[in-house]
ZAPA-688330 format. One record per residue (C-alpha): residue in one letter; chain; x, y negated, z negated. Coordinates in Angstrom, 2 decimals, m for minus. Layout:
- rest/kette/c1/c2/c3
- a/A/X/Y/Z
...
//
This chain:
- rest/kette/c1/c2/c3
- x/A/16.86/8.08/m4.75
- x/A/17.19/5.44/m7.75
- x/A/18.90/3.22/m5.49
- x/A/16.30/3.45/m2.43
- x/A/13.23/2.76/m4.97
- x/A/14.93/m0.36/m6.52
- x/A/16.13/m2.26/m3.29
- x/A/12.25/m1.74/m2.27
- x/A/11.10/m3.24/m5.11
- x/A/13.32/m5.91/m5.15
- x/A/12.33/m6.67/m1.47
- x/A/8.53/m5.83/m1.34
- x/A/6.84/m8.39/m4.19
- x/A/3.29/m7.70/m2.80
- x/A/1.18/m10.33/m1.26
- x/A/0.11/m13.66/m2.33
- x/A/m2.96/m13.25/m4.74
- x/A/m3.45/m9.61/m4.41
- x/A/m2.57/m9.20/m8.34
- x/A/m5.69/m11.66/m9.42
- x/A/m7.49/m10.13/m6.97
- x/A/m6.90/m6.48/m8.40
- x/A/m7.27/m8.02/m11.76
- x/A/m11.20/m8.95/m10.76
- x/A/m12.38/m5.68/m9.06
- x/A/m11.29/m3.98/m12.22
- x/A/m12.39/m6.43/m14.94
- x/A/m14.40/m5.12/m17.76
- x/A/m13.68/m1.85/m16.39
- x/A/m11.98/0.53/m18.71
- x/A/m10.16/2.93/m16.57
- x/A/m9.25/2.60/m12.98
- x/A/m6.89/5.16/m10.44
- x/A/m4.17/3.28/m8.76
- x/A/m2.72/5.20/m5.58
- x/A/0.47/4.79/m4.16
- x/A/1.09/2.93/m7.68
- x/A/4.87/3.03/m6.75
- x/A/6.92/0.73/m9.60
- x/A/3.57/m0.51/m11.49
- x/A/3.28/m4.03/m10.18
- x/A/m0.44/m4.19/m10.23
- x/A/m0.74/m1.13/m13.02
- x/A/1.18/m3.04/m15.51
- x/A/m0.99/m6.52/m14.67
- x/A/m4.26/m4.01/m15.60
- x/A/m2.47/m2.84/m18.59
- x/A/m2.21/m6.22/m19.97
- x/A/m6.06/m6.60/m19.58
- x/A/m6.86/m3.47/m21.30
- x/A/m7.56/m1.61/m17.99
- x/A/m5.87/2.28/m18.43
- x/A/m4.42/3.07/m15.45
- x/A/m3.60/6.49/m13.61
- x/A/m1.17/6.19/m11.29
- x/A/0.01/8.29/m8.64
- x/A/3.28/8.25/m6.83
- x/A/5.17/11.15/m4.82
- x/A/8.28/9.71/m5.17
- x/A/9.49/10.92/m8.75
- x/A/12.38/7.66/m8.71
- x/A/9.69/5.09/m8.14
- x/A/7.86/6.25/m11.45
- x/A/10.94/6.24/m12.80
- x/A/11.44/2.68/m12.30
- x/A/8.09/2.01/m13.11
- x/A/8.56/3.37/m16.34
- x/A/11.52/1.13/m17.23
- x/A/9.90/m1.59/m15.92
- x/A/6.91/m1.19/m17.50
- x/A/6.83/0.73/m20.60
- x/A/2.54/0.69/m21.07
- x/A/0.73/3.67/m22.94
- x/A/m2.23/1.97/m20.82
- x/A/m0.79/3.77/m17.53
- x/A/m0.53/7.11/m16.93
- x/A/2.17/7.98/m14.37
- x/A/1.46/10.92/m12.11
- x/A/3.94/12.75/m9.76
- x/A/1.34/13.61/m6.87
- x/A/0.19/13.34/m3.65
- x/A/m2.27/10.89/m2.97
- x/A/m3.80/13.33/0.10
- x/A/m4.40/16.37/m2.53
- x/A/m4.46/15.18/m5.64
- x/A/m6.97/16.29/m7.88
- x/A/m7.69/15.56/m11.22
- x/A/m10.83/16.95/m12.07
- x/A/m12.35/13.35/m13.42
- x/A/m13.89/10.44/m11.62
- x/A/m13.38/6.89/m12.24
- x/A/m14.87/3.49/m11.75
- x/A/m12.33/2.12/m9.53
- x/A/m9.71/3.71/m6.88
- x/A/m7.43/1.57/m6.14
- x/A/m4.95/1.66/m2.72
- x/A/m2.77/m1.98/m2.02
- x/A/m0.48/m3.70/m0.84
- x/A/m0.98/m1.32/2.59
- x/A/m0.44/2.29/0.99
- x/A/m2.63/3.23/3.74
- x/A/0.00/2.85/6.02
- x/A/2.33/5.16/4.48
- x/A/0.48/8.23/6.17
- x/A/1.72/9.31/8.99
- x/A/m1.56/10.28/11.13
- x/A/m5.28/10.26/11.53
- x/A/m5.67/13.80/9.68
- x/A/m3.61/12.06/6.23
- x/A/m5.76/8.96/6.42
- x/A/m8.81/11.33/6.38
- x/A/m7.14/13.42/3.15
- x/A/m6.65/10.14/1.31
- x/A/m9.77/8.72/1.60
- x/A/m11.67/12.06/0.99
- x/A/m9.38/12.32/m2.18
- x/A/m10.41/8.41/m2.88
- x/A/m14.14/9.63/m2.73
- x/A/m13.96/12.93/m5.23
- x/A/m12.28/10.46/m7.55
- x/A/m14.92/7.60/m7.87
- x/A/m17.64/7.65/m9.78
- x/A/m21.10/8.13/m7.81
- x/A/m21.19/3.65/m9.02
- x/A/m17.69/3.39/m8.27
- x/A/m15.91/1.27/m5.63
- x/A/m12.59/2.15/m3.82
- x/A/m11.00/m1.20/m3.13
- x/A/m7.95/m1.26/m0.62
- x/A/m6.00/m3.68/1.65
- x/A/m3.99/m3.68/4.96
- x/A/m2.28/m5.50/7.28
- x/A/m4.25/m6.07/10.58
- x/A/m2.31/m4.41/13.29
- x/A/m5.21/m4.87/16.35
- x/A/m3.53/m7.94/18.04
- x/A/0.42/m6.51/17.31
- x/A/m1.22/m3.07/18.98
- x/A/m2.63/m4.53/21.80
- x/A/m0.12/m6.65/23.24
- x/A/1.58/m4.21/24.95
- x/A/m1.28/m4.26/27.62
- x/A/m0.80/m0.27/26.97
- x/A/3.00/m0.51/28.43
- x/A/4.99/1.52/26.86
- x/A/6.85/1.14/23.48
- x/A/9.04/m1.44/22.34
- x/A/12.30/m1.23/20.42
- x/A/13.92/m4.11/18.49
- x/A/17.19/m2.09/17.28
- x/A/18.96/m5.20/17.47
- x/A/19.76/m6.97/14.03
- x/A/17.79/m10.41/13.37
- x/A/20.15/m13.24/13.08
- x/A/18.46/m14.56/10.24
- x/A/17.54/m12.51/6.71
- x/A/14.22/m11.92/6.07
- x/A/15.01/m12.15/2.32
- x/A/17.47/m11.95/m0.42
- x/A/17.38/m9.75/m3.63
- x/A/19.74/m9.16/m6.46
- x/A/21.07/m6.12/m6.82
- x/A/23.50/m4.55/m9.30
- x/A/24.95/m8.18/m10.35
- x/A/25.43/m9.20/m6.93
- x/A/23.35/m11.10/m4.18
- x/A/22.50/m9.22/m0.80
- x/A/20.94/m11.09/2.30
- x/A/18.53/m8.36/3.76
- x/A/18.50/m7.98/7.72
- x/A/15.25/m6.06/9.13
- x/A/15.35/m4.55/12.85
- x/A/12.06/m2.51/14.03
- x/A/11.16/0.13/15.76
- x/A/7.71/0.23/17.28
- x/A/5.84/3.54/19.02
- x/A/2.99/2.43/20.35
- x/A/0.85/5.59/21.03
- x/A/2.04/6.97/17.38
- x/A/1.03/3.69/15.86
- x/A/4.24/3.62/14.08
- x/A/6.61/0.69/12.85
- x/A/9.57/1.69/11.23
- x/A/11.69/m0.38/9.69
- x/A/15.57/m0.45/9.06
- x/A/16.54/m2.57/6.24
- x/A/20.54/m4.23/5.61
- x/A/21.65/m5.26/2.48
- x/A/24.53/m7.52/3.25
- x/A/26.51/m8.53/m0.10
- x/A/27.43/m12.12/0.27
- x/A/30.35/m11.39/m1.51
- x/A/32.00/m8.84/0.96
- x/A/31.64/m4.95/0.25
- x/A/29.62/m2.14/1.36
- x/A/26.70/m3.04/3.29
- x/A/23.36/m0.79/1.85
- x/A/20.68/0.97/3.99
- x/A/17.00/1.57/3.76
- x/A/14.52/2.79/5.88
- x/A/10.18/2.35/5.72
- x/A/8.12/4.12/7.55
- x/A/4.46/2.70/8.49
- x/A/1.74/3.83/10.81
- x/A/m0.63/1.50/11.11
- x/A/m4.50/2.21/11.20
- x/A/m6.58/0.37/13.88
- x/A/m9.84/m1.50/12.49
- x/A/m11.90/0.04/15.03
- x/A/m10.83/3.58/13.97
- x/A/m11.40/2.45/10.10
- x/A/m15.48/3.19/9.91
- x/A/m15.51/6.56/11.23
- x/A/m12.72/7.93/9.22
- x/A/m14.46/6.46/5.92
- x/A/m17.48/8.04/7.22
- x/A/m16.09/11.53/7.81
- x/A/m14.80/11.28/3.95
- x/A/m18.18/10.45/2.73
- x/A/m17.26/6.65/2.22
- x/A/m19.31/3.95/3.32
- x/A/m18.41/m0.26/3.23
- x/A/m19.90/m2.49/1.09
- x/A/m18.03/m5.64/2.21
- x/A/m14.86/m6.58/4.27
- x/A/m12.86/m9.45/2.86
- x/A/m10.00/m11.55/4.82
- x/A/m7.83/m12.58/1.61
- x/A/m7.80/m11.87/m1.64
- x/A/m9.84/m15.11/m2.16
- x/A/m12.32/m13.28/m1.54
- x/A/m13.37/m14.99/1.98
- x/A/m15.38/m13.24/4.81
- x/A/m13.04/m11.04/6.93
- x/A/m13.46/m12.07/10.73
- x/A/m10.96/m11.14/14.29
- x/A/m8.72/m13.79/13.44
- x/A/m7.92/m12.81/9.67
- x/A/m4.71/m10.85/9.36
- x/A/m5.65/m9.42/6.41
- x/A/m8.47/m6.96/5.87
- x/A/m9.47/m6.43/2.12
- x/A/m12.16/m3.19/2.12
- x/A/m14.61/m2.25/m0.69
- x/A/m16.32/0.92/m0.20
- x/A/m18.28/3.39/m2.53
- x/A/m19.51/7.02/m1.68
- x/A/m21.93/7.04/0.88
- x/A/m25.73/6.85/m0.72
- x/A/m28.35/9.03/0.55
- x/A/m30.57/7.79/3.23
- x/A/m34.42/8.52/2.41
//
């Protein structure tokens, strides 16, 4: 829906410095493959250096929105699934932020997406993604059992402006531990008075420790593991993890 796509936008701005950062994996590059491209935050910002962009996106009103929001004939929107998709060319850069990975629901889609990643790159290219680090959140249930936070916060987590009017935005949680899955419940609370509006995210989170062998199994290996998007070493007590990885290179 129209309406679902915009109040995620509006909510979800991306992370601090992850647009520069974008910006610098694909400079003096000429084409690059953004999936999960949703609206065209970072597309557009590669646009504007001359980067074209193909961008995938399953969800037909997101491109929609990205469209009116940024009118480029630098990007190529694509109506696909980043799991199957294949477009029969490779490029120099695949590109998968601001935690796309965690849109997949299991071990088996994480393995389609990076194996798609891979038949896309060229045999020099890098595929450059980053993610939330889930390890600590994941492990401090001592393996209890799952945890459910259904209750409304008393505080907003943000306010956006939507269709003239300001909403206060309420987020309440549900986490299954064994699925690895956080889904979210968003409020929209018009300060105004009026109909309160409803979204929903759903993320599965992928453990570092299961990261390797998955890019492995897709014929992906890492180059280099990064902790922001200043570009600083990536060690247990970063909760960010920025990944560059190419096609794995034959051992002699």
């Amino acid at each position: 829906m129209a309406r679902q796509a915009e109040l995620y936008t509006l909510l979800h701005q991306g992370t601090e410095g992850d647009v520069d950062f974008y910006r610098s994996v694909c400079a003096q590059q000429k084409t690059a493959l953004e999936l999960g491209v949703g609206a065209g935050r970072i597309a557009a910002a590669l646009a504007k250096d001359g980067v074209r962009v193909t961008g995938v996106e399953q969800d037909a009103a997101m491109i929609a929105l990205g469209k009116r929001k940024h009118p480029s004939p630098r990007i190529t929107w694509v109506e696909g699934d980043m799991r199957t998709l294949d477009l029969g060319k490779r490029f120099p850069r695949v590109l998968l932020p601001y935690n796309g990975l965690f849109t997949l629901p299991s071990d088996a889609d994480v393995l389609a997406c990076f194996e798609c990643a891979a038949r896309h790159l060229t045999d020099t290219g890098y595929f450059v993604f980053d993610f939330w680090v889930a390890d600590p959140f994941h492990d401090e249930a001592g393996g209890e059992g799952d945890w459910d936070a259904e209750e409304e916060a008393r505080e907003p987590v943000g306010a956006v402006r939507y269709a003239g009017r300001m909403h206060d935005v309420f987020e309440s949680t549900t986490w299954t531990r064994e699925q690895q899955r956080v889904d979210a419940t968003y409020r929209y609370v018009p300060r105004d008075g009026g109909a309160v509006l409803v979204s929903e995210v759903m993320s599965r989170y992928v453990l570092t420790t299961q990261l390797d062998d998955l890019l492995a199994k897709a014929g992906l290996e890492v180059l280099v593991r990064h902790g922001d998007f200043d570009q600083s070493a990536w060690d247990e007590d970063c909760d960010r993890m920025i990944v560059t990885a190419r096609r794995a290179q034959p051992t002699s």
